[in-house]
C-alpha positions in Angstrom: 86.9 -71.3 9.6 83.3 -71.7 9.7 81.9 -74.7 7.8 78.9 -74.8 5.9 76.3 -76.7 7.3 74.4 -77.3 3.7 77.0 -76.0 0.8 74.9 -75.0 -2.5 75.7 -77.6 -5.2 77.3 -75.0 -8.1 75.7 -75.4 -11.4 79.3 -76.3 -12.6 78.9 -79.1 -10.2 75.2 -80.1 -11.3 76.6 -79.9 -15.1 79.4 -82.4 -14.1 77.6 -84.5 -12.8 75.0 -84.9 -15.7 77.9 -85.5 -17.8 79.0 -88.6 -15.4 75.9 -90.1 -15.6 75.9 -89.6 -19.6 79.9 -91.5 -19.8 78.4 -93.7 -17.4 75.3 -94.9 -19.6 78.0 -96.0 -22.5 77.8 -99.8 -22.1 81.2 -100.9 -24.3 83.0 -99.9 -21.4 85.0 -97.1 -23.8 84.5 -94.3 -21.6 85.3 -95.5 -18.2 89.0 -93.4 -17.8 87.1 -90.4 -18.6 84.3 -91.8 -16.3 86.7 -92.0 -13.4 88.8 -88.6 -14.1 84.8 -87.1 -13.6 84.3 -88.8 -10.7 87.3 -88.0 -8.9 87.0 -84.2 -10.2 83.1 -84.5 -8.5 84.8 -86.2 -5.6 87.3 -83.5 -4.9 84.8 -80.8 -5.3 82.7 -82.2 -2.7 85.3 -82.7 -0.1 86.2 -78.9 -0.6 82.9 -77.6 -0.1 82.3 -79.8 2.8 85.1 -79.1 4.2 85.9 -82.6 4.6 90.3 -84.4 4.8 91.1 -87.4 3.8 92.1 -90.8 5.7 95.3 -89.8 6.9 95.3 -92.2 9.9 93.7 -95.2 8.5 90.7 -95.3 10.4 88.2 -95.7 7.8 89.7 -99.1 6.7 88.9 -100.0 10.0 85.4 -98.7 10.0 85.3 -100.9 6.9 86.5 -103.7 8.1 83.6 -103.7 11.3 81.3 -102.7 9.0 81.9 -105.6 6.4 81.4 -107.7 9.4 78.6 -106.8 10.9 76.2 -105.0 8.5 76.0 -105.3 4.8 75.8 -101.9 2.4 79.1 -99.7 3.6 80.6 -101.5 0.4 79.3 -98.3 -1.7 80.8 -96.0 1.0 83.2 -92.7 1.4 84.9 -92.1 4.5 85.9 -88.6 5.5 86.1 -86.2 8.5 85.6 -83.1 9.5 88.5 -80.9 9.6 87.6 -78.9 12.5 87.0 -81.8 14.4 87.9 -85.7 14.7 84.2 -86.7 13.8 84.0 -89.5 10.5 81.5 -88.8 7.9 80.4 -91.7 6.3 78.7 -90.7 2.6 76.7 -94.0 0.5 76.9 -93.0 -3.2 
């Protein structure tokens, strides 16, 4: 399996993410489950069309731990990796 070296954000996508932003903007805090079911829906989207797995060894929490002590900003961060090979992918949002 090929991956894609720059996957084409659907409009579905696009639209979802609009809406985020809007559930986001809601400052009583009412909307925040349906803030984070959009955000994990985005999320898994992403990691499909990237072609990207999960943690399933634990190294991101150490790449977060090093990070944390030596460099300020991976706080905001995704870790993920490459199915077809071993490589991390570290994504700031």
């Amino acid at each position: 399996m090929k991956q894609s070296v720059n996957p084409i954000r659907s409009e579905h996508y696009q639209q979802r993410q609009r809406e985020l932003e809007r559930v986001l903007e809601v400052a009583d805090g009412s909307k925040r489950n349906a803030a984070l079911s959009l955000q994990e829906e985005l999320e898994a989207e992403f990691v499909e069309a990237w072609s990207f797995s999960g943690d399933s060894d634990r190294r991101s929490l150490e790449m977060r731990q090093m990070a944390a002590l030596h460099c300020g900003g991976f706080d905001h961060c995704s870790y993920y990796y490459e199915s077809i090979t071993p490589r991390s992918k570290i994504v700031r949002h």
